[in-house]
C-alpha positions in Angstrom: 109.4 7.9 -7.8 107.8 8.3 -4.6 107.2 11.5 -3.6 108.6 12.8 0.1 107.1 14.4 2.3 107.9 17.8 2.0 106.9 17.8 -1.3 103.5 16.1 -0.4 103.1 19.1 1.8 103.6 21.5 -0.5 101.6 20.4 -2.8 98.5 20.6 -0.6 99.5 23.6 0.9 99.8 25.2 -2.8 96.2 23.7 -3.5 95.1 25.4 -0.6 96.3 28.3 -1.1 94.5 28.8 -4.6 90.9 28.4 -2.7 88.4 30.8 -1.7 85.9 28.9 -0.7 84.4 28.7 2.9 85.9 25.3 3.5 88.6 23.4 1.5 89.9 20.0 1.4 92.7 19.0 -0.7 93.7 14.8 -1.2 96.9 13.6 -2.5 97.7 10.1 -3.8 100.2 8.7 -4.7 101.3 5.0 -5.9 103.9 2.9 -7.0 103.2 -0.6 -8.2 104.3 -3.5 -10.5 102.6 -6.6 -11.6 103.8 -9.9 -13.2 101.0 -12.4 -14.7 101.8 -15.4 -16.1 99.3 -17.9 -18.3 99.5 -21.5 -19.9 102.1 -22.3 -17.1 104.6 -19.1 -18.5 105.1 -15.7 -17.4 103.7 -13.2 -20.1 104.1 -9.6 -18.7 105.9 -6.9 -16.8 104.3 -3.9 -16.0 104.8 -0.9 -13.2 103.1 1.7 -12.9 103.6 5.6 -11.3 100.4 7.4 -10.3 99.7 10.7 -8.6 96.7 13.1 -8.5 95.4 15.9 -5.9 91.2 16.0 -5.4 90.2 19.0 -4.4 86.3 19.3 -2.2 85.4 22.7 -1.5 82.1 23.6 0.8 80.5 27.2 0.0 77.2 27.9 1.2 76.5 24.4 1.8 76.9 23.8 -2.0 79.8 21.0 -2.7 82.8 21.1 -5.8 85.1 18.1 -6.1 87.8 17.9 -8.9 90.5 16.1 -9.6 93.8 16.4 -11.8 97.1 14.5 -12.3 98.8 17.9 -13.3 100.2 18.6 -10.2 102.5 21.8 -11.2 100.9 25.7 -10.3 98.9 25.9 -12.9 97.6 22.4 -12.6 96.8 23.3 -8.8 95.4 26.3 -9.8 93.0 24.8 -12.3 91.8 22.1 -10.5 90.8 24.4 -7.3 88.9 26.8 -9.7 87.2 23.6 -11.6 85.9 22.4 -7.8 84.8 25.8 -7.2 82.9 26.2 -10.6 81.0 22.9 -10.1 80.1 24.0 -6.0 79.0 27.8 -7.8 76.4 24.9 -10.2 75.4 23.0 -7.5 71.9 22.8 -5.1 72.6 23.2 -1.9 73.1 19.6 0.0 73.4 20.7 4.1 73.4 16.9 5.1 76.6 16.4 3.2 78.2 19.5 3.2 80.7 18.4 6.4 84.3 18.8 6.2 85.6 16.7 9.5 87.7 18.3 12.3 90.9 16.9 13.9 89.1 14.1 16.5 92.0 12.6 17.3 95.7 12.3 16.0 96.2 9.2 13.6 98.8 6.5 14.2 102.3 6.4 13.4 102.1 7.3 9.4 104.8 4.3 8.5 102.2 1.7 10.1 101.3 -0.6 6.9 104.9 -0.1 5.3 107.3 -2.4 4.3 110.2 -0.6 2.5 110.9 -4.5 0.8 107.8 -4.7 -0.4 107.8 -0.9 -2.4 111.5 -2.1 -3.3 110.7 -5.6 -4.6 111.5 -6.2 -8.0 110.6 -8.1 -11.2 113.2 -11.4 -10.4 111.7 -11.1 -6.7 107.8 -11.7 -8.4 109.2 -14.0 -11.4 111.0 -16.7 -8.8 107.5 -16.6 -7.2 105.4 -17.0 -10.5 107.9 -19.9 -11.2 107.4 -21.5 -8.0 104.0 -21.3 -8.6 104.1 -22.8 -12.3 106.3 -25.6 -11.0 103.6 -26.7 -8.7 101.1 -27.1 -11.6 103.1 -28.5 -14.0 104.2 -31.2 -11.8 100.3 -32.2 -11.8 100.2 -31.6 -15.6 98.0 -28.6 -14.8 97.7 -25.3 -16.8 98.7 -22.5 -14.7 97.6 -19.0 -14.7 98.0 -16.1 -11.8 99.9 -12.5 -11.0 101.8 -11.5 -8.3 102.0 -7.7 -7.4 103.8 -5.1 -5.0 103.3 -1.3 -4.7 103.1 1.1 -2.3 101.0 3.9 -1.9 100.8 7.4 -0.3 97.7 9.3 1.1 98.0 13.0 2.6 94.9 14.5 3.4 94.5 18.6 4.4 91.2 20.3 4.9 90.7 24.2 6.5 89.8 22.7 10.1 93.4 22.1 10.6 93.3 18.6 9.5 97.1 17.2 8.5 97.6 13.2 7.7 99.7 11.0 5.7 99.9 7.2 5.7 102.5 5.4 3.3 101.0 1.4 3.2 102.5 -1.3 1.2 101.0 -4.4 -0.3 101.7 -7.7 -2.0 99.3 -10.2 -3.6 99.8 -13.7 -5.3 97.1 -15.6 -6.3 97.2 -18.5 -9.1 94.3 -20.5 -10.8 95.3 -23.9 -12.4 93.3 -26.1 -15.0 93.2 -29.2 -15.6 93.4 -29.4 -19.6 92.5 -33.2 -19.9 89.3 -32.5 -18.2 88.3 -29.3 -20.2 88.5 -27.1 -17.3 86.3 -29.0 -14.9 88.9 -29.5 -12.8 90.2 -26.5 -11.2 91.7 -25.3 -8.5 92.5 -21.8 -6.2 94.7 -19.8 -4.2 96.0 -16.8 -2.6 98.2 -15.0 0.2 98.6 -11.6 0.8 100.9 -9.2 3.0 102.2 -5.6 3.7 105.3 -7.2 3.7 105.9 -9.7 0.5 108.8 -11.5 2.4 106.1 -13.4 4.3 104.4 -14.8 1.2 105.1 -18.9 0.2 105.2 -18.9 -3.5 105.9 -22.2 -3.2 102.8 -23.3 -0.4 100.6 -21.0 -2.6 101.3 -23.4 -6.0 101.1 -26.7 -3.9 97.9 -25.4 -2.5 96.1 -24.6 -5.6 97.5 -27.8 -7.6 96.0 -30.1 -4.6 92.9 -28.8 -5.0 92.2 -29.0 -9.2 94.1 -32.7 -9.0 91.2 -33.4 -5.9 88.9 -31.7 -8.3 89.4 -34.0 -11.6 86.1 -35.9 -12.4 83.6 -33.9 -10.8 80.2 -35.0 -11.3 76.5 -33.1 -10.6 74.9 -33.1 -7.1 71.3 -32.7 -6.6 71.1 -28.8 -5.6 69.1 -28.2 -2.0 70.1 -26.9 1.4 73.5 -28.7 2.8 75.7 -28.1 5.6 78.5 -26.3 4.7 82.4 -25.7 5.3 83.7 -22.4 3.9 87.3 -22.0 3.2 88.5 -18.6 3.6 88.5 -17.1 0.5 84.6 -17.7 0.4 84.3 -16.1 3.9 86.6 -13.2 3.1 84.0 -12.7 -0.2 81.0 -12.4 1.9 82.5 -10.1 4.3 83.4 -8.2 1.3 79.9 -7.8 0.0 78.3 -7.2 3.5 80.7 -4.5 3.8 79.3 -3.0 0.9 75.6 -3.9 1.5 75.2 -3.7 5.4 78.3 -1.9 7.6 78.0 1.4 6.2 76.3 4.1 8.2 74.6 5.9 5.1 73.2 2.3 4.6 72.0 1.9 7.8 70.7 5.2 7.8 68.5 4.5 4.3 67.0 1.7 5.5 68.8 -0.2 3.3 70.9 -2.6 6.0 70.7 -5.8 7.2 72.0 -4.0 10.7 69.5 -3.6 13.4 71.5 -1.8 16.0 71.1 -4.0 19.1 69.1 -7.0 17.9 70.9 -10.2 17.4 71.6 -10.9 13.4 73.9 -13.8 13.5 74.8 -16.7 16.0 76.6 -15.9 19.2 79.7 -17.3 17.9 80.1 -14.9 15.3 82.2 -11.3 16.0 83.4 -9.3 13.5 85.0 -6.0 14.0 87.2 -3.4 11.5 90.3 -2.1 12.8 92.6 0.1 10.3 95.6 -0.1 12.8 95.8 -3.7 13.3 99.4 -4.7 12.1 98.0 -8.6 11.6 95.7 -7.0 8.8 96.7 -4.5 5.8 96.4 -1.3 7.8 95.5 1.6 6.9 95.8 4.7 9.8 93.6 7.0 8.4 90.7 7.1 6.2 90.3 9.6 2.7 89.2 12.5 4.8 92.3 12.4 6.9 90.7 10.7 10.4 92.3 8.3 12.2 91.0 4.8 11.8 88.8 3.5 15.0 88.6 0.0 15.6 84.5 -0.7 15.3 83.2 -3.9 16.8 80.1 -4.5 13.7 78.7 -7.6 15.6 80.0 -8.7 19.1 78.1 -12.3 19.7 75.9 -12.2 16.8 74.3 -8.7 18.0 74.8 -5.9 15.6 76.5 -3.1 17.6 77.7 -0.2 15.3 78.0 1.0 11.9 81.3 2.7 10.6 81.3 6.4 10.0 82.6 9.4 7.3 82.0 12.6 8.5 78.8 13.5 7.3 76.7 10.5 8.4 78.5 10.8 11.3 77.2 14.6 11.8 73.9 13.6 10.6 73.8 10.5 13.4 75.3 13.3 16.1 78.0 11.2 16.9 81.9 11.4 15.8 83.2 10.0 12.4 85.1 6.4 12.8 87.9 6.9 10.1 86.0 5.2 6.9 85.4 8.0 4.8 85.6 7.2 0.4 87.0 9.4 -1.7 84.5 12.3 -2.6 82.0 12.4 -4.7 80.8 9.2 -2.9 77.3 7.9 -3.4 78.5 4.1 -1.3 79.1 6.1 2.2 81.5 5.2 4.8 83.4 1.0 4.2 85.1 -0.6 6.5 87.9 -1.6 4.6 90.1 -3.6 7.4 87.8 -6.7 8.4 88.3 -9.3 10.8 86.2 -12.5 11.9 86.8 -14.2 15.5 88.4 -17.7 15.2 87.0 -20.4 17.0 89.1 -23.5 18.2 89.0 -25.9 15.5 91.4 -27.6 13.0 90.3 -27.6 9.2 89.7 -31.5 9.8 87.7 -31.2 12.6 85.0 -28.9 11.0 84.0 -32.2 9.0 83.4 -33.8 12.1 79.7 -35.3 12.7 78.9 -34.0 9.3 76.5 -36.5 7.5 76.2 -34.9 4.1 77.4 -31.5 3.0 79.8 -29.1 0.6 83.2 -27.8 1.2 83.6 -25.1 -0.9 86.8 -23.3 -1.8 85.2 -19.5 -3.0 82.7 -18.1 -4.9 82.9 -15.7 -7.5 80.4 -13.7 -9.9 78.4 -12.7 -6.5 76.2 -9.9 -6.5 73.3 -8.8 -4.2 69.7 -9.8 -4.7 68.0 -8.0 -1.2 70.5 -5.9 0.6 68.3 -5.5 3.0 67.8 -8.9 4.4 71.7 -9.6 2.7 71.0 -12.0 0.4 73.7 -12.8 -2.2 73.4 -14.9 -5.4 76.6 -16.8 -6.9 78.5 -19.7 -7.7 81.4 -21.9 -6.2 84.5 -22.1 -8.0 87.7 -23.8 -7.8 87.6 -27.0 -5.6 84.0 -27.7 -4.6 83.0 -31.5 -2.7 80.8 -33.6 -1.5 81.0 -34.6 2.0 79.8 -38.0 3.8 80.6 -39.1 7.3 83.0 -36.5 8.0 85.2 -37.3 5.2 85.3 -34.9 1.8 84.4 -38.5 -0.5 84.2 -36.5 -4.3 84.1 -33.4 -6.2 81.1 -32.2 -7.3 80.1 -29.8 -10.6 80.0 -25.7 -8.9 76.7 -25.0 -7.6 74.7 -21.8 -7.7 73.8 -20.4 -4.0 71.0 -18.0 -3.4 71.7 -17.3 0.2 70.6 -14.6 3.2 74.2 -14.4 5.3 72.8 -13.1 8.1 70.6 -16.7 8.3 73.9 -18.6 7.3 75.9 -17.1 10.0 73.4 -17.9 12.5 73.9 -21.7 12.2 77.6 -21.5 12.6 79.0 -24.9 14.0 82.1 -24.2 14.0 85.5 -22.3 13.0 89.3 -22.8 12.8 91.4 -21.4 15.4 94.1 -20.1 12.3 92.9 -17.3 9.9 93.9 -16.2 6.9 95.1 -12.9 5.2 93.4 -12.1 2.1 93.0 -8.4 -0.2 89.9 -8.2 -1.3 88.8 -8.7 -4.9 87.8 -4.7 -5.3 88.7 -3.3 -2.1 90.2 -3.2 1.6 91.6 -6.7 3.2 90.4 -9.3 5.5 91.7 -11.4 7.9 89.0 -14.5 8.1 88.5 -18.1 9.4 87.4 -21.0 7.6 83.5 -21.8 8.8 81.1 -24.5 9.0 77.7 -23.6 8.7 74.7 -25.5 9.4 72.5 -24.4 6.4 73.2 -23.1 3.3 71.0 -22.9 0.3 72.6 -24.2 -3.3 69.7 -23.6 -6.0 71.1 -25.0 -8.8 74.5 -26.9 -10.5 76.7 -24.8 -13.2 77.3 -26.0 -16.3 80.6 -27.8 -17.0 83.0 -24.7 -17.5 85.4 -24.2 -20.6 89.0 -24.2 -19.8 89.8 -20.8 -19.0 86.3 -19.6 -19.0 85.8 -17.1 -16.4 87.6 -16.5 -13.0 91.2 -16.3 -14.3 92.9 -13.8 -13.2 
């Protein structure tokens, strides 16, 4: 049951209330949501789930308390604002983090992001997709796994500056793998769409898309690893934005020493812009961030030059500048994330990125990725799901999934092309991203996987 907003309000004006402390800030959320997964080409499960808590962060004497509780009556309240103050009373003194932000500027419309269908949709809504998708895969005499959500979520945000904001944002996600069981999951194949509004998904185009790509995958065979040219298909690009979210756009990064980012030097090719905009209705928007400021759009790199950072509002104090909406959840040792990523298109089709190109890979995704030098953003991993050769400008054979060693910022500065259409895609841990499919001049495969077990790893 979702909760309205006058009870929101009272609850963080009752949490409030209990606090003695110099500075307050009190954080409810609140979510609804419901999943269906389905495996060996049936559905298998049902669940929904109701969630609600209240964090409490409390600033005394520059020393910080955050607690949280899902017992949301008076005493509940009452406990978890003494519980924050107990641990700020135990703590050393931390000035550089010890900012609660002021009221910048007023957030957008609190329904932007919110599709009542979506928080409404039920289990026979996500089943006749599942089936759609199973259909697809068993008409290829694939073996098909996957999950289709909804939910809907609530954030309200109050701090003693005077800061009030809600947001109410909806989401929907349907992704499917499918194996091939006469070739012991070699063959494989991927995909996935994602909305605020989960009338706009194709259950249908989502199974015939996967199910192309594991039949094109059947008899894959090893390729020599080395440095090919490359064409990434969204889901891979929406990965590595994910990770250099996490590794390079954050200000606490940047300020470490730790980023990629060199404010004002050029780190990828000219063709490449990406920006983070919480308010963009094409994306999954989000108006305001966990500390109750309103989202600013923030262009990361405008023609391959890094331009900005994103902002909470202590790195933003720190920097002497104004937070940009991308504050965590407290306690937060990550900083600021932009969580609402897009990529510029260029003007091609997905057929004309394999024009002109001699020899190279299209891959479909990459998964088990993980950082190796955030500094100069170099990411390990392995392609997944649909991986090929390419010779004269024509995908000729699928090849075994290679493991990539790679820096992105040197990848993304030999960027040959990308599609005019995007794509839509939630992120595998966090925020959403709203990508092209790229070609890239270089890109560095150091070795070939092993021939994966069916059902081994990536399944959802």
């Amino acid at each position: 049951m979702v909760a309205t907003r006058d009870e929101v309000d009272e609850l963080l004006d009752a949490a409030m209330a209990h606090s003695t402390a110099e500075q307050t800030e009190v954080l409810y959320f609140g979510e609804d949501s419901a999943l269906t997964r389905f495996a060996n080409s049936q559905i298998h499960q049902n669940v929904r789930q109701h969630d609600r808590s209240v964090q409490v962060r409390v600033v005394d004497r520059q020393r910080i308390g955050v607690a949280s509780t899902n017992r949301l009556d008076e005493a509940g309240l009452r406990d978890v604002v003494q519980s924050a103050v107990s641990i700020a009373e135990r703590s050393a003194p931390n000035p550089q983090a010890a900012v609660l932000p002021t009221m910048a500027s007023p957030p957008a419309a609190e329904g932007s992001g919110y599709v009542a269908a979506t928080a409404e949709a039920d289990p026979e809504q996500r089943a006749a997709g599942a089936r759609a998708v199973i259909a697809a895969g068993v008409a290829q005499r694939l073996i098909v796994s996957g999950s289709f959500s909804n939910g809907s979520s609530t954030l309200a945000v109050s701090n003693s500056h005077g800061v009030r904001a809600r947001q109410r944002t909806t989401r929907a996600s349907l992704l499917t793998v499918m194996l091939d069981s006469y070739e012991s999951g070699a063959a494989s194949g991927y995909a996935q769409a994602g909305s605020t509004d989960i009338g706009s998904i194709d259950a249908e185009a989502v199974g015939v898309e996967a199910a192309d790509k594991a039949v094109r995958s059947r008899g894959a065979t090893e390729l020599e690893p080395g440095e090919y040219e490359v064409v990434l298909e969204e889901y891979a690009v929406a990965t590595i934005l994910e990770y250099l979210a996490y590794i390079g756009f954050s200000a606490l990064a940047y300020e470490e020493g730790r980023s990629f980012m060199e404010l004002g030097e050029r780190v990828m090719g000219e063709n490449v812009t990406i920006w983070d905009d919480g308010s963009d209705a094409t994306g999954l928007p989000s108006p305001i961030d966990f500390e109750g400021v309103a989202k600013q759009r923030v262009d990361l790199i405008h023609d391959g030059i890094a331009t900005a950072v994103v902002h909470d509002a202590a790195t933003a104090a720190r920097a002497g500048t104004n937070s940009t909406g991308h504050a965590l959840p407290a306690p937060n040792t990550w900083g600021p994330m932009p969580l609402n990523l897009f990529m510029r298109p260029g003007d091609s089709t997905r057929e004309q990125l394999l024009s002109g190109m001699q020899r190279g890979i299209w891959v479909t995704r990459f998964h088990y990725v993980n950082p190796v030098h955030p500094k100069k953003a170099i990411l390990t991993g392995m392609t997944k799901d649909g991986t090929f050769l390419v010779e004269h400008g024509q995908i000729v054979r699928p090849v075994i999934n290679f493991r990539f060693t790679q820096s992105m910022p040197e990848a993304f500065s030999s960027v040959l092309a990308l599609t005019a259409d995007t794509k839509l895609l939630p992120g595998e841990y966090i925020g959403g991203y709203r990508v092209p499919a790229v070609r890239l001049g270089r890109f560095n495969f150091t070795g070939a996987s092993m021939r994966e077990r069916a059902g081994e790893d990536g399944g959802p």
